[in-house]
Structure formats: structure tokens, C-alpha cells
PARO-209216 format. One record per atom (N, C-alpha, C): residue in one letter; x, y, z. Coordinates in steps of 0.1 Angstrom, whole numbers, padded with zeros to 4 digits, always signed. Example, Ala and Ser with C-alpha at 12.3 -4.5 7.8 and 13.67 -1.06 7.14 Angstrom:
A+0132-0057+0078/A+0123-0045+0078/A+0132-0033+0078/S+0128-0022+0071/S+0137-0011+0071/S+0129+0000+0079/
//
This chain:
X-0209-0707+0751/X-0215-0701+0739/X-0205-0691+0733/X-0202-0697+0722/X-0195-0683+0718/X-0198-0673+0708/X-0189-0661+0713/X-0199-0649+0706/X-0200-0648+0689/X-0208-0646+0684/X-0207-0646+0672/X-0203-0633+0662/X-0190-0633+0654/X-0184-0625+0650/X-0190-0618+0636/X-0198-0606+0635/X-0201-0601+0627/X-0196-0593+0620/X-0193-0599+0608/X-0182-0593+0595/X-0188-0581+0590/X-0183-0567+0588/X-0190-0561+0582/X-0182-0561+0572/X-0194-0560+0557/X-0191-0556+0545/X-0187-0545+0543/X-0180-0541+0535/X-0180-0529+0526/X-0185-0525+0514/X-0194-0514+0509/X-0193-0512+0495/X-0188-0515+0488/X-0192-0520+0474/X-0183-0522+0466/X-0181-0506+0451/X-0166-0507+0454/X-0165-0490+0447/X-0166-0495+0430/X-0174-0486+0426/X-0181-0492+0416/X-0169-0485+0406/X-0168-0489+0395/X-0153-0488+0386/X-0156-0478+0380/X-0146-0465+0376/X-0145-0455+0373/X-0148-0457+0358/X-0162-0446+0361/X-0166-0449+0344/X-0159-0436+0332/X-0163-0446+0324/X-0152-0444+0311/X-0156-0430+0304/X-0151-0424+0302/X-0153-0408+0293/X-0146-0410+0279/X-0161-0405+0275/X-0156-0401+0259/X-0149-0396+0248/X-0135-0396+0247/X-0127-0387+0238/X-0134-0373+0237/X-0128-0367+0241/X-0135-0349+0238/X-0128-0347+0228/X-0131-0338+0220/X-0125-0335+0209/X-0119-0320+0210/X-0109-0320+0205/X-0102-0304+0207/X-0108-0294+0200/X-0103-0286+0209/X-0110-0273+0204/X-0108-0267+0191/X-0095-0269+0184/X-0093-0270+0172/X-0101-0276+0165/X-0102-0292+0164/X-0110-0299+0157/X-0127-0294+0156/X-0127-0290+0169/X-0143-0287+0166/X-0147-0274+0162/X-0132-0269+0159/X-0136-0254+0153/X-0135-0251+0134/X-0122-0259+0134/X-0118-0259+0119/X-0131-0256+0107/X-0137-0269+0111/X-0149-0265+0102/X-0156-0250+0098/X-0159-0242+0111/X-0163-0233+0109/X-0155-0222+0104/X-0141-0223+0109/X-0134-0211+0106/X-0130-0215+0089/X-0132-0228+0084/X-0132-0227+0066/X-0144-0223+0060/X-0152-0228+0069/X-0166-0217+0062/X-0166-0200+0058/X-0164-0197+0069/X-0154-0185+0071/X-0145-0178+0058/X-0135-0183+0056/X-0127-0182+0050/X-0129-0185+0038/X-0140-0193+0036/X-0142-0202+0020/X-0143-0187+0013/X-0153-0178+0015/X-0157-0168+0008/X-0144-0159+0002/X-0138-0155+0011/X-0124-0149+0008/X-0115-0156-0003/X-0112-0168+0003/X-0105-0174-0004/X-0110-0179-0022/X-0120-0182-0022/X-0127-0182-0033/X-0127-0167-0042/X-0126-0155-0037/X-0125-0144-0038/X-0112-0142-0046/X-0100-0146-0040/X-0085-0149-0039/X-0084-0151-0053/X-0089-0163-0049/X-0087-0175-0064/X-0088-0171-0076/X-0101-0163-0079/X-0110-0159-0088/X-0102-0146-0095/X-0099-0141-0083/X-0094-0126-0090/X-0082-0123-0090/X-0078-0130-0083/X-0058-0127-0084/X-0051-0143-0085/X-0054-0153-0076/X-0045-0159-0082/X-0043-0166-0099/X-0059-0171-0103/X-0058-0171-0117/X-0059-0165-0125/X-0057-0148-0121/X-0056-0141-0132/X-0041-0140-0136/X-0033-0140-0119/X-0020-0140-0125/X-0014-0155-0127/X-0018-0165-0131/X-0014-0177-0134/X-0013-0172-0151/X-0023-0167-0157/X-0029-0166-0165/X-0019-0156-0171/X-0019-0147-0168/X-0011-0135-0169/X+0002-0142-0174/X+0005-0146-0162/X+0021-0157-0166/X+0022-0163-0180/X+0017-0165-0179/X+0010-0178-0192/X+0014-0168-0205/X+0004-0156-0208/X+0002-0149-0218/X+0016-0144-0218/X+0024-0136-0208/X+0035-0133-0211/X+0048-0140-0215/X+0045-0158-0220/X+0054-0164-0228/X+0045-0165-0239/X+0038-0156-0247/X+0032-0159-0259/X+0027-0145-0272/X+0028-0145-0277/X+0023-0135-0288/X+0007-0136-0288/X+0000-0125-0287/X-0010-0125-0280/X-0023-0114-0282/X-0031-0120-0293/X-0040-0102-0294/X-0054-0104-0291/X-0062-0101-0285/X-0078-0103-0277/X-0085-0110-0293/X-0077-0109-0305/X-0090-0114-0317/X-0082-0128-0320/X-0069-0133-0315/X-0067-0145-0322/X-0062-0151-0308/X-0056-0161-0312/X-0051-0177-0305/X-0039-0169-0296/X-0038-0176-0289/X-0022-0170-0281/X-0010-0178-0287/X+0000-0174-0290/X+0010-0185-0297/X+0019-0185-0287/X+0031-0194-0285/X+0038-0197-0277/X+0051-0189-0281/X+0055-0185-0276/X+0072-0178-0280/X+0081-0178-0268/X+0080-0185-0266/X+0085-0186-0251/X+0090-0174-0245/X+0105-0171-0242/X+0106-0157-0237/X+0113-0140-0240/X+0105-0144-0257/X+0105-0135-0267/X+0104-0124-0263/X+0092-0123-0251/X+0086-0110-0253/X+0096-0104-0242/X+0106-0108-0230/X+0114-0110-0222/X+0124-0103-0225/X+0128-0107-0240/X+0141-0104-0247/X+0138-0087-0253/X+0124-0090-0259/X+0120-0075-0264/X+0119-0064-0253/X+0117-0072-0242/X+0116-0053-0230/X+0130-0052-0226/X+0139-0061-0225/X+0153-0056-0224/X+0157-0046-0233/X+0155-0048-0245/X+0159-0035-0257/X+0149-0027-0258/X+0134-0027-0249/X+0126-0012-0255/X+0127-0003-0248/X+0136+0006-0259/X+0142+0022-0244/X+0129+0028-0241/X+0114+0027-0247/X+0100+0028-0238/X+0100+0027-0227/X+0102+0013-0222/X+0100+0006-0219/X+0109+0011-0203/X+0121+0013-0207/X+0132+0018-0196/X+0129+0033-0193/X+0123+0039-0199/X+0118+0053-0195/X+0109+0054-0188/X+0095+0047-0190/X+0086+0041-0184/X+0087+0040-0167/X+0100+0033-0169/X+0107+0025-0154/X+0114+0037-0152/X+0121+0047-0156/X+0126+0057-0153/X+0120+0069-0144/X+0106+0071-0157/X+0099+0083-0149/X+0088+0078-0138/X+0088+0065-0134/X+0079+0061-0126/X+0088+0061-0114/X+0102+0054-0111/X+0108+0057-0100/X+0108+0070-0096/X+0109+0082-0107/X+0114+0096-0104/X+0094+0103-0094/X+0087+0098-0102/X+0073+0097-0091/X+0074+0090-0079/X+0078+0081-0080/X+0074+0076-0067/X+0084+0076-0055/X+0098+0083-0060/X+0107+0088-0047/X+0100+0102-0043/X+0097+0110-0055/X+0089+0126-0047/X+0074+0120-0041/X+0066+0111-0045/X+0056+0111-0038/X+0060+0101-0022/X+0066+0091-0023/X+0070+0090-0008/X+0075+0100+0001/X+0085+0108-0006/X+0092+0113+0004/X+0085+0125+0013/X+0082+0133-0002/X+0069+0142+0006/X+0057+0135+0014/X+0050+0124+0013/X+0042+0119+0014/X+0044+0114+0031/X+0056+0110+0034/X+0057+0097+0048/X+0059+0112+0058/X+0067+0125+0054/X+0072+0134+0059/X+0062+0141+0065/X+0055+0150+0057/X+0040+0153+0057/X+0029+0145+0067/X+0029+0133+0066/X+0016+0126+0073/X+0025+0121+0086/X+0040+0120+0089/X+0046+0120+0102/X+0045+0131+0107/X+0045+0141+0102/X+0043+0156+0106/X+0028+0164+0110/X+0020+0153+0105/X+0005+0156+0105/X+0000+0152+0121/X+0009+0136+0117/X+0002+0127+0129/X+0008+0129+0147/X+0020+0137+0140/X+0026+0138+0155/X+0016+0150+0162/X+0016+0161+0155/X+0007+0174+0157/X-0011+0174+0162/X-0015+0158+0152/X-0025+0155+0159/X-0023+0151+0173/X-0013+0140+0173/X-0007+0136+0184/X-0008+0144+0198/X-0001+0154+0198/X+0002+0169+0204/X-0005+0173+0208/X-0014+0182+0195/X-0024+0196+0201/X-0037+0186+0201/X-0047+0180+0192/X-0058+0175+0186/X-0060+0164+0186/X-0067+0162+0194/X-0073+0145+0190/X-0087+0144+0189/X-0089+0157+0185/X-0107+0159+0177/X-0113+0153+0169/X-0120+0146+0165/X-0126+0136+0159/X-0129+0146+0145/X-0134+0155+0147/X-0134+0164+0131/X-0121+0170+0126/X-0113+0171+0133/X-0103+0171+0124/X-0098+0162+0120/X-0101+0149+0124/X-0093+0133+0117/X-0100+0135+0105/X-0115+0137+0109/X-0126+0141+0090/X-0118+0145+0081/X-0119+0161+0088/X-0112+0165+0077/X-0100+0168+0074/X-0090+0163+0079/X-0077+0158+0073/X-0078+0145+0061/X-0091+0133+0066/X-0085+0121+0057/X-0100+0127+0044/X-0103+0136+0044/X-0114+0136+0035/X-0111+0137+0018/X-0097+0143+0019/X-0090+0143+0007/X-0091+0129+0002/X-0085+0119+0010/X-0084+0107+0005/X-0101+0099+0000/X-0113+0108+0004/X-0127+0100+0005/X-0127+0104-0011/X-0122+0108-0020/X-0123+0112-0033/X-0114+0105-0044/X-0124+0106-0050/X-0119+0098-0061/X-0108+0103-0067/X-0099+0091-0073/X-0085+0096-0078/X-0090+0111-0088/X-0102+0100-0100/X-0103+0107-0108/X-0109+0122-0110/X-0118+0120-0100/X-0123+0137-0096/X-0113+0145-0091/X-0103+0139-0083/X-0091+0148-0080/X-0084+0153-0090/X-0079+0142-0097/X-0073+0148-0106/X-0075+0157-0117/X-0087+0157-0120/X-0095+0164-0128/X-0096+0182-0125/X-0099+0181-0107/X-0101+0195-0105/X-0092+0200-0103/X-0079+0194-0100/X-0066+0198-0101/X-0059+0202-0113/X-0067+0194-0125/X-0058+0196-0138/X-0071+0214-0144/X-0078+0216-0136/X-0084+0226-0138/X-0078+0242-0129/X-0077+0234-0119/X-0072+0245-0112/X-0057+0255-0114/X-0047+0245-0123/X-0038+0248-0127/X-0035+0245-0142/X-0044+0247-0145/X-0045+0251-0161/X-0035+0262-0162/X-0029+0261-0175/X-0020+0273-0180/X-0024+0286-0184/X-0041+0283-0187/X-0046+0299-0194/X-0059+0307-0184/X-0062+0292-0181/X-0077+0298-0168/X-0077+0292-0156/X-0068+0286-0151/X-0061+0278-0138/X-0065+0289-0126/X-0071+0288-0118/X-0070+0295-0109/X-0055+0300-0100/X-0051+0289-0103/X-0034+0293-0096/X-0027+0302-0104/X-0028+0298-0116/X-0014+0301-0124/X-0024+0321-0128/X-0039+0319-0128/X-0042+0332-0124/X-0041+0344-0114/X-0033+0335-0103/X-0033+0339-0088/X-0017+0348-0091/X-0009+0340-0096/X+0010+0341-0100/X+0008+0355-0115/X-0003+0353-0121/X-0004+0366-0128/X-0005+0379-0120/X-0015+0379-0115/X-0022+0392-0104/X-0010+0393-0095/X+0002+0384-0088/X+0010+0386-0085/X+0024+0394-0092/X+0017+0394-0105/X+0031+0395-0111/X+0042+0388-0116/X+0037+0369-0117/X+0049+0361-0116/X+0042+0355-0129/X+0052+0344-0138/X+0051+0341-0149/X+0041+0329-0140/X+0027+0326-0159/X+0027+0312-0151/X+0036+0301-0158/X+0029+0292-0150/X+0033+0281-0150/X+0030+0265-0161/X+0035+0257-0167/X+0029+0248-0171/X+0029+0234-0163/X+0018+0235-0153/X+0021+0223-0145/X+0022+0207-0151/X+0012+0208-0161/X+0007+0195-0164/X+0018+0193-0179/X+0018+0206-0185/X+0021+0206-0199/X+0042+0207-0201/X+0045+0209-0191/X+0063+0213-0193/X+0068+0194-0190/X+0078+0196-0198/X+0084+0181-0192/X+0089+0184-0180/X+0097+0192-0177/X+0101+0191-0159/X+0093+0191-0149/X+0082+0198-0154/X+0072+0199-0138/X+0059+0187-0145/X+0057+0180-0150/X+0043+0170-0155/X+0046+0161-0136/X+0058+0156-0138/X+0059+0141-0129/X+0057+0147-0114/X+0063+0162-0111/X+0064+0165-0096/X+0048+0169-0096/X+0040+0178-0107/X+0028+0180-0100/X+0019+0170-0101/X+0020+0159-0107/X+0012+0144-0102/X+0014+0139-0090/X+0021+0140-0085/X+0031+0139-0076/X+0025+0146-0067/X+0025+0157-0066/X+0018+0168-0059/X+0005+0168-0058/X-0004+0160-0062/X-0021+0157-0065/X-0022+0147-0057/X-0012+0137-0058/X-0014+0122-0049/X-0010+0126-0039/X+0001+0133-0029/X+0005+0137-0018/X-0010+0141-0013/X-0009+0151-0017/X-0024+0163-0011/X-0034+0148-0011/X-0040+0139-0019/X-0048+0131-0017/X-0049+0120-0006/X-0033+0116-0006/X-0031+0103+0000/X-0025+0110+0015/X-0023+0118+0020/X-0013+0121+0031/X-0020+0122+0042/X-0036+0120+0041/X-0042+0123+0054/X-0048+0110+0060/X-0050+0103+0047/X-0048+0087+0054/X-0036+0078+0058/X-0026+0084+0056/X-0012+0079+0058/X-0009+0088+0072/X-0014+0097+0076/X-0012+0109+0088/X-0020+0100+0096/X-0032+0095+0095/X-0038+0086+0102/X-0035+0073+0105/X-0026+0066+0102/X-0024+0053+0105/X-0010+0058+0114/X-0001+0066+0110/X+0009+0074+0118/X+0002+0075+0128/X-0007+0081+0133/X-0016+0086+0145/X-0021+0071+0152/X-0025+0058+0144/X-0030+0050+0152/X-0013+0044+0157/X-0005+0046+0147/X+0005+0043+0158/X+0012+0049+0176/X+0008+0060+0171/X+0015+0067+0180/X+0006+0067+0191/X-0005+0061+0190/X-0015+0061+0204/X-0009+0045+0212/X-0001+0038+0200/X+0002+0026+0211/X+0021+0031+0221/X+0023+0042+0216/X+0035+0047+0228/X+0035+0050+0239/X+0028+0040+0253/X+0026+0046+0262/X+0037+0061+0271/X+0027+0068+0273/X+0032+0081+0280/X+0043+0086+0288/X+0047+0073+0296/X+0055+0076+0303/X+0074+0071+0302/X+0066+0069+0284/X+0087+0069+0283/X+0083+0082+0278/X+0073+0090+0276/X+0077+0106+0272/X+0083+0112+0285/X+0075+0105+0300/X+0078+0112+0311/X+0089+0111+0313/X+0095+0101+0313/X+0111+0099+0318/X+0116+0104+0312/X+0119+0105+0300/X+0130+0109+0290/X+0124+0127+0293/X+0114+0136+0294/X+0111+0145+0306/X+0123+0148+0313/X+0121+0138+0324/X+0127+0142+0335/X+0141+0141+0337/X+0145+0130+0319/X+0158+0131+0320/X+0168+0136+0318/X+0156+0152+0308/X+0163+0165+0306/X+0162+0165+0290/X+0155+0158+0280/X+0153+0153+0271/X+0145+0167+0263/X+0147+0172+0252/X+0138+0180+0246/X+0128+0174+0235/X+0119+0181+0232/X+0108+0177+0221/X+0119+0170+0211/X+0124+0177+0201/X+0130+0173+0190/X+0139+0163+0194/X+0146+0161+0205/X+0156+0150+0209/X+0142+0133+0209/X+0136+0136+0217/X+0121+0126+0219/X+0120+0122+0208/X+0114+0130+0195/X+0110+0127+0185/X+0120+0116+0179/X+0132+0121+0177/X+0144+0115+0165/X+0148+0100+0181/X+0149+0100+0193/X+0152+0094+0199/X+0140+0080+0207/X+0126+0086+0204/X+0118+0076+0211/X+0106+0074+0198/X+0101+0083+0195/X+0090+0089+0183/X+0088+0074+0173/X+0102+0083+0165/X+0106+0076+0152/X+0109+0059+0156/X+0120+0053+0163/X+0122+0039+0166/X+0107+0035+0172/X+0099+0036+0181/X+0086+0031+0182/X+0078+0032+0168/X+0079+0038+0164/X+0069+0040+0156/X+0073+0030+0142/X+0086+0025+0145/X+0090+0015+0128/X+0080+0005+0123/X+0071+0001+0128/X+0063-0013+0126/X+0051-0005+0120/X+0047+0009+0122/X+0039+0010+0114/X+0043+0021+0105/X+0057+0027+0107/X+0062+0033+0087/X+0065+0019+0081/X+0068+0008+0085/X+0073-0007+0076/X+0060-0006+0069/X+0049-0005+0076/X+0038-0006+0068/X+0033+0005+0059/X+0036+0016+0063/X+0030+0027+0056/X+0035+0025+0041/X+0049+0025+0045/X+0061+0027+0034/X+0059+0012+0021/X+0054+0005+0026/X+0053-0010+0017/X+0040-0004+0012/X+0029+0002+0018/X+0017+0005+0009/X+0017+0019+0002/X+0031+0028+0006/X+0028+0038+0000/X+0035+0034-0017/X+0046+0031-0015/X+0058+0022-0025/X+0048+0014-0032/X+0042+0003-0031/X+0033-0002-0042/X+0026+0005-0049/X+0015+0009-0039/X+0004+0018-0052/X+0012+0028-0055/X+0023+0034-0053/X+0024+0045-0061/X+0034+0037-0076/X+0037+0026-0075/X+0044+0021-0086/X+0035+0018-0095/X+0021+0021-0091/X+0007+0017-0102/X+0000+0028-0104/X+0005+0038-0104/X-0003+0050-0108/X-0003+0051-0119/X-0021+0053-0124/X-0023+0053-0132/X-0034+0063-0138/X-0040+0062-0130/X-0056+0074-0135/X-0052+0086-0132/X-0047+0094-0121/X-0041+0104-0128/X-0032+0107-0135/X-0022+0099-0141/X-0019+0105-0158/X-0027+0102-0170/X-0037+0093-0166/X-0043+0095-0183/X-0054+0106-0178/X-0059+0110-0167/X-0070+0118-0171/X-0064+0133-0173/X-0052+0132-0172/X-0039+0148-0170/X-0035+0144-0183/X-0026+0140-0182/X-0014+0140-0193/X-0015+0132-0205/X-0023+0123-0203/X-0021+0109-0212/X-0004+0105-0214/X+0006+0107-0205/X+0017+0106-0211/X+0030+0113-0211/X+0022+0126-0216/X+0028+0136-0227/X+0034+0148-0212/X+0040+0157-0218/X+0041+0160-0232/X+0053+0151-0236/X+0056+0144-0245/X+0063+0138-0250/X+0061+0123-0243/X+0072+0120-0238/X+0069+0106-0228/X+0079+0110-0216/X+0069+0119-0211/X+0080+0129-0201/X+0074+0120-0187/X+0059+0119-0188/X+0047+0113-0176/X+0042+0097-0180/X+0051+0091-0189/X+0045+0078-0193/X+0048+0069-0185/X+0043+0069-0176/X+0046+0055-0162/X+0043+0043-0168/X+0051+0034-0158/X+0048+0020-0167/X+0033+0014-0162/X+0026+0021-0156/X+0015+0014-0158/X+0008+0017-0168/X+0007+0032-0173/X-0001+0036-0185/X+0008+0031-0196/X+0019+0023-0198/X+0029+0022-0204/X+0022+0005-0209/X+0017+0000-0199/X+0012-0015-0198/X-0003-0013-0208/X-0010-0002-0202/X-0023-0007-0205/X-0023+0002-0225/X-0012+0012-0228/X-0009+0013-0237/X-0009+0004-0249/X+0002-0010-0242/X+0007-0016-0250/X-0002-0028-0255/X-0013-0031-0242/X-0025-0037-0241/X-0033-0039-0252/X-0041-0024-0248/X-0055-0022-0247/X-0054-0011-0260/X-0040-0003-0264/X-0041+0005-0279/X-0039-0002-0285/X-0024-0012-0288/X-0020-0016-0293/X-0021-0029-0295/X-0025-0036-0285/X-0032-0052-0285/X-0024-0064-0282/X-0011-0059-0281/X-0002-0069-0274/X-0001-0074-0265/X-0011-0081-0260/X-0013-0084-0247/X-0001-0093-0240/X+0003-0102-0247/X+0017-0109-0244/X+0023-0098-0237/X+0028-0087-0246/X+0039-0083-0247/X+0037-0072-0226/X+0021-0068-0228/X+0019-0061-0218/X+0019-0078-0204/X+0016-0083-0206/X+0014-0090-0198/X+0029-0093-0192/X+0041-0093-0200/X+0059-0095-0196/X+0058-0083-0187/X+0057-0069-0194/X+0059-0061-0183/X+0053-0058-0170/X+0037-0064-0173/X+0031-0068-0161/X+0038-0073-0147/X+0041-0086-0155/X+0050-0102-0146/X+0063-0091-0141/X+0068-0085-0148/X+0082-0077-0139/X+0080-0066-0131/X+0070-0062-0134/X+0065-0053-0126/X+0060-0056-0109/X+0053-0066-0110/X+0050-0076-0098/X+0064-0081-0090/X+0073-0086-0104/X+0082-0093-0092/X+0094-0082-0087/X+0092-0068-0092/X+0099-0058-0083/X+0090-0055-0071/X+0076-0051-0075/X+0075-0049-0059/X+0068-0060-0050/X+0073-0075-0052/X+0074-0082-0044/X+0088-0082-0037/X+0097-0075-0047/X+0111-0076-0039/X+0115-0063-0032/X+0105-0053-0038/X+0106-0042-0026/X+0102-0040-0015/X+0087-0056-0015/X+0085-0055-0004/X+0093-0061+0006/X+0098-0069+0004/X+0102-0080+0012/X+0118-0071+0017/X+0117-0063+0008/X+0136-0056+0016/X+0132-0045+0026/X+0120-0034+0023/X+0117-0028+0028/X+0117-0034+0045/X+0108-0042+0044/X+0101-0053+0056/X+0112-0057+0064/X+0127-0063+0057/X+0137-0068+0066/X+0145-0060+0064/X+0148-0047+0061/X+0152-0033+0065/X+0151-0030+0077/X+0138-0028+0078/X+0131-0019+0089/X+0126-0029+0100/X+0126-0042+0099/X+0123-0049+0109/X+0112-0048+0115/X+0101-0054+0107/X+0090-0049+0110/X+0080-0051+0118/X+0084-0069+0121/X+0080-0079+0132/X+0081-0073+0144/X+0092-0063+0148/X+0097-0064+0156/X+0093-0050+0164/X+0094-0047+0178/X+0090-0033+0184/X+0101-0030+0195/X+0103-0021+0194/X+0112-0016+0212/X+0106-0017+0220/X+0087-0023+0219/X+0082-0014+0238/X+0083-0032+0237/X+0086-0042+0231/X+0083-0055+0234/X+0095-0060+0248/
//
């Protein structure tokens, strides 16, 4: 009899089942992050970019809010080359905005290192940036009161002293430096503040070494301070440089201008040519040049100072 050989089976391995395309995390996100974004960008659209499409437009045309715009192509282009207004405008607005930078980036580097230093009190951040919680126009106003030529509290202070006053608002030499002097005092405590958020990303211990390396305060500053800190003057300096190339509401609620066309910045120079005079074309050209300088100031500033870029990287 022979023995009978019992085969064992094996399982059968059942075939690796199939998975469903997952979809990436991109793809499954996009949607939401244009939802997102729709509101902004619609925001964009609405208010800047077809205004300045628009803008463009007007500034190849002759142009007054009660008639047709006519085409003249780049008439109005040819006319700001020869309006010496027009170059004064651009004259007394650079001579603003080198004194309000320079005092301005010095002052709030000087604010922010000191907070840096002694203070990192949360009421004195208040009131340092509280200047800036005020309206241009209210500033300017109580300023054009305070130094009034006849009942100014200052220029009453320089009497009781004994000293001549002064015409802050009203002399051609001093109108541009004390506007100048109103935006500093306003703008420098929010600019001392962003200085300050920079200087909290310098970790401590390149202060220590350079310490131990026999390094003084003032050597630190001009040697570690200032190069760490370029990525956010690139920035300060690109937003201080813009808006101050658009000042506007404090000279018309001070000066309107005057005296003479000693304070006529080209932005009151723009809405002049506008909104008195009705030329909107013609405001709309100096508009268009106005933009494409400080798009080129920004962009040199930025690859100047290298802004992308950091020493602690």
C-alpha cells in the first residue's frame, strides 16, 4: 500500500489593490488660497491698477472733468519739459525729501538702538509711535499754530528770550525745512519702531564676541549694528523716500505753496494743475513721471543696499 502524498496548498495572495490618485497638496489647496486672495486682488484692480491704466490714458490727451478727452498724443510730455513750474516743483520736493530722510532714518536709528539698550517698555514704544497715531492734518495744523510768527508759542518763547522771531511757515528759506521738521517729529517714531523690530532679530552673542574681542560700543554699532540691520533700512528708506515724494497735506493746510512757490511740491503742484485749473491730462503726465521715478528709486535703492540679502544668513 502506498502512502498517500498530501499536497498542501497555499493561499492564494490576493493582488495588491489599486489606490486612488491622491491629489497634491497644492492642487487641493489652490482653490482656497484664490478665494483668499480674490478679495485683495479685486481690491488691486479696482483702485490702482485701473486707475493707473486710466491715468496713462488721460496723460496722452487734453482733458477737463466737463468735456471729451481728446487725443494729443505726447503733447502734454513735451509741455512739462519746458514748464520751469513744473522743474521747481521737482526741485523743492527733492530739497524736502533729502532733509526729511536724513533727519528722519538718523533720529529713529538713534531712537531704536536706545530702545534697544536702556528700554524695552511697552509704554514707551506708545509713546514714542503716538506722534505718528495723528493725523497728518491735525499735526500740521497745531504746528502751523504753534509757530505762528505773531502768537506762536515758540517764536513767543525766542521773544522772552530776547531773540528775533522767526518766520517758519512764511520765509522762503525756512517754509521746506520746517515741513520737514513736522513730518520728522511725526513719522520718526514709527520708523524708530521698525528699526527696533529689526534689531531684536541680532542675536546676542555676536555682541558677546565682538565683547570679548575688545570691541567698543561705537566700533559694534558702525561694525555689526548697521550691516545687520540693511534689510530693514532697504525697507525703511524705500517707504520713507516714497511717501515723502507725495507730501501733500501738510503744505496745503500751512503754506498752500507760498510764499511765492518757495513750498510748491509736485504733488500740490499735480492736484493744482487738476482740480484748480482742470487739466487733468496735463496733471495726469506729471502724475505718470512721478510714478515712474519712484519706481526707479525703488528698485536702485533695493539693489544698492541688497536687500534680499542678510549677514546672520
Amino acid at each position: 500500500m502506498t502512502a498517500a502524498t498530501i499536497g498542501t496548498t497555499q493561499p492564494a495572495v490576493a493582488p495588491a489593490a489599486r489606490t486612488a490618485p491622491s491629489r497634491g497638496p497644492g492642487r487641493s489647496d489652490l482653490g482656497i488660497a484664490l478665494l483668499f486672495i480674490l478679495p485683495a486682488l479685486v481690491g488691486f484692480c479696482v483702485f490702482y491698477l485701473y486707475p493707473t491704466i486710466r491715468g496713462i490714458y488721460f496723460s496722452l490727451t487734453r482733458y477737463n472733468i466737463l468735456g471729451r478727452p481728446h487725443f494729443i498724443g505726447l503733447g502734454n510730455y513735451t509741455k512739462l519739459v519746458n514748464d520751469a513750474l513744473f522743474w521747481n516743483a521737482m526741485k523743492v520736493t527733492l530739497e524736502y525729501v533729502v532733509l526729511n530722510i536724513f533727519f528722519q532714518t538718523i533720529l529713529a536709528v538713534a531712537i531704536g538702538v536706545l530702545m534697544q539698550r536702556l528700554t524695552k517698555n511697552t509704554a514707551v514704544r506708545a509713546v514714542i509711535l503716538l506722534p505718528f497715531l495723528i493725523s497728518n492734518v491735525i499735526a500740521a495744523l497745531v504746528w502751523f499754530l504753534m509757530l505762528d510768527f505773531q502768537v506762536g508759542i515758540v517764536n513767543e518763547l525766542l521773544a522772552n528770550l530776547g531773540l528775533d522771531r522767526i518766520t517758519f511757515f512764511g520765509g522762503d528759506a525756512t517754509a521746506i525745512p520746517t515741513i520737514a521738521a513736522v513730518n520728522v517729529w511725526r513719522h520718526m517714531g514709527y520708523t524708530a519702531l521698525l528699526v527696533f523690530a529689526g534689531l531684536q532679530t541680532i542675536p546676542d552673542y555676536v555682541y558677546e564676541a565682538a565683547a570679548v574681542d575688545g570691541s567698543t560700543e561705537w566700533r559694534s554699532f558702525w561694525r555689526i549694528t548697521l550691516p545687520l540691520l540693511r534689510p530693514i533700512l532697504a525697507l525703511v528708506l524705500v517707504i520713507t523716500v516714497t511717501g515723502s515724494f507725495q507730501i501733500f497735506d501738510t503744505v496745503n493746510v500751512t503754506t498752500r505753496g507760498g510764499p511765492g512757490n518757495a513750498s510748491r511740491v509736485i504733488q500740490y503742484y499735480i492736484v493744482q494743475k487738476g482740480f484748480a485749473e482742470g487739466q487733468f491730462g496735463y496733471a495726469s503726465a506729471i502724475s505718470f513721471v512721478l510714478f515712474v521715478i519712484l519706481a526707479i528709486v525703488a528698485l536702485v535703492q533695493l539693489r544698492l543696499l541688497n536687500a534680499g540679502e542678510s549677514d546672520l544668513a
